[in-house]
C-alpha positions in Angstrom: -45.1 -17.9 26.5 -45.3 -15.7 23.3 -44.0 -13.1 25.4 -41.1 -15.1 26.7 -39.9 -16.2 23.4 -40.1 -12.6 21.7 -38.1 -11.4 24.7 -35.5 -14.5 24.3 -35.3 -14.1 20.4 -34.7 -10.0 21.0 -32.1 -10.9 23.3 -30.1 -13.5 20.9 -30.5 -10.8 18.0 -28.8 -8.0 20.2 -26.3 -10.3 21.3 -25.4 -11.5 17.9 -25.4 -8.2 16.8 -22.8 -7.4 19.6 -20.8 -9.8 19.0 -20.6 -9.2 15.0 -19.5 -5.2 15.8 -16.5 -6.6 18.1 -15.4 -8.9 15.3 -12.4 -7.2 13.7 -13.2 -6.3 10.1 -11.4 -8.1 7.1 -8.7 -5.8 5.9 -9.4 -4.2 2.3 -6.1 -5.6 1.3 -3.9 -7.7 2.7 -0.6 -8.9 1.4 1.6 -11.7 3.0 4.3 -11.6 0.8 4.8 -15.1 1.1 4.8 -16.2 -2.0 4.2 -13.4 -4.3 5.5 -9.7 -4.5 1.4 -8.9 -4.7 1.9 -6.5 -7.8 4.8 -4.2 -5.6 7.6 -2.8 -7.5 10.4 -1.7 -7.9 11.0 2.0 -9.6 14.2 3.8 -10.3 17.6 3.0 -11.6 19.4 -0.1 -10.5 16.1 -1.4 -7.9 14.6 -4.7 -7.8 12.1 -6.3 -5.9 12.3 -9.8 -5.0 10.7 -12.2 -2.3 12.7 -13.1 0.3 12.5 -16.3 2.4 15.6 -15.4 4.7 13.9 -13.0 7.0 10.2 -12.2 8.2 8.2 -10.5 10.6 4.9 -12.8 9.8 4.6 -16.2 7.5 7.3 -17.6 5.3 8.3 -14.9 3.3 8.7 -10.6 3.3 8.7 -8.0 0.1 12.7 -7.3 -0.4 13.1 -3.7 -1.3 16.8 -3.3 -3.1 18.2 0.3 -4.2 21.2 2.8 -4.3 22.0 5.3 -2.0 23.8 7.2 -4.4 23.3 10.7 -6.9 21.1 10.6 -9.4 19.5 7.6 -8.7 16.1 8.0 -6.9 14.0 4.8 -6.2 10.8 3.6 -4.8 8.8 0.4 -3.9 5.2 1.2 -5.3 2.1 -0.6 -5.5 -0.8 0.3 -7.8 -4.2 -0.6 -6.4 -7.3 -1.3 -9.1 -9.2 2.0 -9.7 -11.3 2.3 -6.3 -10.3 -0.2 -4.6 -9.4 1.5 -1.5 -12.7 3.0 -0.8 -13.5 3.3 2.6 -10.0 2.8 3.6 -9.0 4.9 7.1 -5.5 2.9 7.8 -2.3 1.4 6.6 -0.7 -1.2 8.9 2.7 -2.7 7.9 6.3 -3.7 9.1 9.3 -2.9 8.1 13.3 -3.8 8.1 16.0 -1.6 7.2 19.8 -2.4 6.8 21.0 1.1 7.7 19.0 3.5 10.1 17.2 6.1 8.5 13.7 8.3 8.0 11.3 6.9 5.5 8.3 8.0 3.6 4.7 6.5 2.5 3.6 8.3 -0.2 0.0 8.1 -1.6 -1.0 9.8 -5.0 -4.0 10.5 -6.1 -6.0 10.3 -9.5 -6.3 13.9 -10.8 -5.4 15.1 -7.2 -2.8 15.8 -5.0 0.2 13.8 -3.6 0.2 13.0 0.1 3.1 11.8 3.1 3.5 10.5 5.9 7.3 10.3 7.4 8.8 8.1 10.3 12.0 6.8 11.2 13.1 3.2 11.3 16.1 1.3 13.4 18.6 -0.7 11.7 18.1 -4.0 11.9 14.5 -4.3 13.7 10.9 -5.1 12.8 9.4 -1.6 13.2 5.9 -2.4 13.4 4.2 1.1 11.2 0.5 2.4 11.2 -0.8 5.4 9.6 -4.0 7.3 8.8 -5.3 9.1 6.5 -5.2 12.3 9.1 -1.4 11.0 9.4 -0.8 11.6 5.4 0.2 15.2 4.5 -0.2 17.1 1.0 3.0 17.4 -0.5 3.0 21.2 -1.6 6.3 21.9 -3.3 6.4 23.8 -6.7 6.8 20.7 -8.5 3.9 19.1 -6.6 0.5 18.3 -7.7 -2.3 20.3 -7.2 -5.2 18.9 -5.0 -8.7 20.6 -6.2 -10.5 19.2 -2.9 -7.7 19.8 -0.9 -8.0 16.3 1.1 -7.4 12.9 0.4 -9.7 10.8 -1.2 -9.2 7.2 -0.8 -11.4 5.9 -3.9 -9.1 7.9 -5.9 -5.9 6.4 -4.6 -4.0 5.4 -7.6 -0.6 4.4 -6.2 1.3 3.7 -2.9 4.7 3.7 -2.4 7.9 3.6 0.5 11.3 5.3 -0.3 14.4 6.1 1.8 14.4 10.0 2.9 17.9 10.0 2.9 18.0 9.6 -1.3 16.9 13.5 -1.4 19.9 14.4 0.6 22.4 12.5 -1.7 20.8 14.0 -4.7 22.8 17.1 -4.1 25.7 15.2 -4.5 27.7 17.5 -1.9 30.5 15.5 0.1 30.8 18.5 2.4 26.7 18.2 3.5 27.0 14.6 3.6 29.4 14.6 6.1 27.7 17.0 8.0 24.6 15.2 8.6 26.5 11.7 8.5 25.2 10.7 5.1 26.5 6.8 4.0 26.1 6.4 0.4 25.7 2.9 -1.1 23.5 -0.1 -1.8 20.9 -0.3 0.8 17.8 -3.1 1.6 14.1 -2.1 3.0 12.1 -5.7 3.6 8.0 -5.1 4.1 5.7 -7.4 5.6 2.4 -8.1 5.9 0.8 -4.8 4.6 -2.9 -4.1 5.2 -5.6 -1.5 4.3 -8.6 -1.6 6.5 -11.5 0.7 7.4 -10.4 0.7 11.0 -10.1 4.3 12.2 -7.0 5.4 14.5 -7.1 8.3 16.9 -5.0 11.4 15.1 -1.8 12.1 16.2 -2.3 15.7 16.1 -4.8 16.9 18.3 -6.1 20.1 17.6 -8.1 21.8 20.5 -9.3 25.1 21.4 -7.1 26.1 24.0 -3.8 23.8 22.7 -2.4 21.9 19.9 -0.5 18.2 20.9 1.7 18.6 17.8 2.3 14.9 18.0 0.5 12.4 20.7 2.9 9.8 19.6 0.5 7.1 20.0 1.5 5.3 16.9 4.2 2.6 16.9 6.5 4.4 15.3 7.7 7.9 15.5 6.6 10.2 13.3 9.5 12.1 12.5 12.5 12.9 9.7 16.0 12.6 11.6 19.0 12.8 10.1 21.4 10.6 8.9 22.6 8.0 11.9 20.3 8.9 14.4 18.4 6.1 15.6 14.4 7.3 16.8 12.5 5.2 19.0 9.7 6.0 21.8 11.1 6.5 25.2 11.1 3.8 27.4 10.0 5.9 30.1 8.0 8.6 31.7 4.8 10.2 30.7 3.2 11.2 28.5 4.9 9.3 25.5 8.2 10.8 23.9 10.6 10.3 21.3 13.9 9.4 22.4 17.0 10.5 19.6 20.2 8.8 19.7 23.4 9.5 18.7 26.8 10.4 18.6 27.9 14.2 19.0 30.9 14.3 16.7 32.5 17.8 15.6 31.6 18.8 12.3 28.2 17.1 12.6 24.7 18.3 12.9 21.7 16.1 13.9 18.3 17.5 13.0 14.9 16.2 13.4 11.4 16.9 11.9 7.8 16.8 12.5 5.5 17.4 9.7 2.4 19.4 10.8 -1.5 19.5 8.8 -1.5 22.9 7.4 -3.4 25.4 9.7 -2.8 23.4 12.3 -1.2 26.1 14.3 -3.9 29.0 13.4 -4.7 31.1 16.6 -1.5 29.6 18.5 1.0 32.1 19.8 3.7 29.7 20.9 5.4 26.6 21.2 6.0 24.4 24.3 7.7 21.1 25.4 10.0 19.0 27.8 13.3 18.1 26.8 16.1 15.9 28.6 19.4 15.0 27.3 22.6 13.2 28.2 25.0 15.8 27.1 24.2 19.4 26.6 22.7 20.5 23.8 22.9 23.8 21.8 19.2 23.3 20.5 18.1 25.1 17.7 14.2 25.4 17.5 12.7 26.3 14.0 8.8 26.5 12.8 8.9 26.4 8.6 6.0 27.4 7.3 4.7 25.2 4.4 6.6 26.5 0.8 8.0 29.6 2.6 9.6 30.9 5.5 11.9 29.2 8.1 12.0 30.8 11.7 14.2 30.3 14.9 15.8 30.0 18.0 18.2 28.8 20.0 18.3 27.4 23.9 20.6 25.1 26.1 19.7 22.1 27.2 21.7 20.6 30.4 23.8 17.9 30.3 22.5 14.8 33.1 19.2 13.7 31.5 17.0 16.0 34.0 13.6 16.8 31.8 13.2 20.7 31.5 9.9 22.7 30.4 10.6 25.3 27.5 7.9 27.9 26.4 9.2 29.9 23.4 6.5 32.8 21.6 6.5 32.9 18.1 6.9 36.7 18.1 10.5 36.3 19.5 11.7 33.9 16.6 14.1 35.0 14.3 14.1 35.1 10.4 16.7 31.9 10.0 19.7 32.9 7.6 18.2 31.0 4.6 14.3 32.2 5.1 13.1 33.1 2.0 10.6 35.5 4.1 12.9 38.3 6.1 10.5 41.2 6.2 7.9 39.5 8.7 7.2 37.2 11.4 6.4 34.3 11.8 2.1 33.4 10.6 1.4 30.4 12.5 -1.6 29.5 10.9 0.7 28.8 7.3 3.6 26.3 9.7 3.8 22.9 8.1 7.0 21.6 9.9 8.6 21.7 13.5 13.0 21.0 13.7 14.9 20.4 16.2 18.3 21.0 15.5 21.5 20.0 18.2 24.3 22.4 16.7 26.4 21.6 19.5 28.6 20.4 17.1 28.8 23.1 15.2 29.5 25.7 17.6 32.2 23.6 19.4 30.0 23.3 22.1 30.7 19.2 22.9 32.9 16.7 22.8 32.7 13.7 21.0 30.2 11.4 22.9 27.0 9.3 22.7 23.6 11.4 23.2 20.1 10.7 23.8 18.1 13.6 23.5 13.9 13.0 24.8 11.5 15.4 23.3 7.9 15.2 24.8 4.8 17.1 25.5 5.6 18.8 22.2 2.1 21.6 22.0 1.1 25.0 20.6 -1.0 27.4 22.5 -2.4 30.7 22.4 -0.5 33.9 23.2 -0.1 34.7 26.7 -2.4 37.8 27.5 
């Protein structure tokens, strides 16, 4: 009997014990926004942020988010956590609402360190459901950057958070001619932001880094992971495999539509070239640029049919070009210092299209070695 009930008590423990590891954990932080802005602000000239009761993803109330598209006016939404409160944080989980489509970016700064960022694009007018890691979260390594003495994020350090609207760094230059080119609408815009967590749940990393190949972007977050341009709406594709990002837009002459995939640093070292499937609508003059991180930008260009039929490309870094505004002409391209991927459609440009609606689908985006 002894026996018996040792057994029986050993099994309850385990099972208890099972049962207690599939329990999701509590969040570090969780804000509802419903009725409280939970210490978020606003930052910059002309930017307030207000609760609003009008529209929500979750619970009564969402974090309204409302600045200038405009020169000289640069805003944020920030949050400043208590000094190590996010310790043992691995993920941000939030939703967002934009009144205009655009590309945004969650920026985390570090106490004494560096200054990290993770980009994706939102609809207009949707709930875009966002989740990012701290493998998804990029140092920011500009001349006017931080320096990072570790050289990786530590999140008991975190000292702020904060969203902002990509497109504010385009109007900064205050150049009506670039504006129009990339389809840039300045004026008073609104973010909303709901029920923002921080937990110690860890996500897969959306680059995947392997021996024999680099997934530059397994797009297995809810959002995609990319800067676009101005008016070019981002979403996953709807269909096929493996997961995509599906670009749409209008091809209008005079216009360019770019899109950008930030890439870990070294990500690339050993890789010799680039490959990926690409489908489109209309056909596409598309330019294909690797930018190394704080130096040079090199490229080239291929046709992409018209009649949404996917096509494999495979392009070797030793046959890309120095672009006309590298800052590096006398070399080649060194994968292992490539921070950023474009895609560029200068169909436009070159008087290659008429004005129509486009989806362009970009998937299976790798590196790989050189081909013996």
């Amino acid at each position: 009997m002894t026996y018996v009930l040792r057994t029986y008590l050993l099994a309850s423990a385990l099972f208890a014990a099972s049962v207690a590891m599939t329990q999701p954990q509590a969040p570090l932080v969780r804000h509802s926004f419903d009725t409280s802005e939970e210490g978020w602000t606003g930052l910059g000239a002309n930017c307030r942020a207000s609760i609003t009761t009008q529209s929500s993803f979750n619970g009564s109330g969402a974090l309204k988010f409302e600045y200038d598209l405009r020169p000289r006016a640069m805003g944020l939404l920030a949050w400043q956590p208590q000094e190590g409160a996010l310790a043992g944080a691995n993920t941000f989980r939030f939703w967002v609402r934009a009144d205009q489509t655009t590309s945004l970016g969650f920026i985390v700064q570090e106490k004494g360190g560096g200054r990290y960022t993770a980009m994706f694009a939102v609809p207009k007018g949707t709930w875009q459901k966002v989740e990012i890691s701290l493998s998804d979260l990029i140092l920011n390594q500009g001349k006017d950057d931080p320096k990072d003495p570790s050289g990786r994020l530590e999140p008991e350090k975190i000292e702020a958070l904060s969203i902002g609207d990509l497109a504010q760094f385009v109007a900064q230059a205050d150049n009506p001619q670039f504006a129009s080119l990339i389809g840039l609408e300045l004026g008073p815009r609104v973010l909303l932001l709901d029920d923002f967590n921080v937990t110690a749940e860890k996500l897969p990393a959306t680059v995947a880094i392997g021996p024999k190949e680099v997934v530059l972007d397994t797009f297995s977050r809810p959002q995609v992971g990319w800067l676009a341009t101005c008016l070019t709406s981002v979403v996953k594709g709807e269909t096929g495999a493996p997961p995509a990002m599906a670009a749409s837009y209008r091809q209008a002459t005079g216009r360019i539509v770019a899109l950008a995939r930030m890439i870990p640093p070294g990500s690339l070292k050993g890789m010799g070239k680039l490959s990926f499937t690409a489908a489109s609508k209309q056909r596409v003059m598309l330019l294909v640029q690797v930018e190394e991180a704080g130096g040079g930008k090199f490229n080239t260009i291929l046709e992409v049919p018209e009649g949404n039929s996917p096509k494999s490309y495979t392009i070797e870094f030793a046959n890309l070009n120095a672009a006309d505004d590298s800052p590096v002409r006398d070399r080649g391209l060194r994968p292992e210092l490539a921070g950023q991927v474009v895609f560029i459609d200068a169909s436009m440009l070159a008087g290659a299209s008429s004005d129509a609606d486009n989806t362009l689908t970009i998937r299976n985006l790798k590196a790989l070695p050189s081909t013996p």
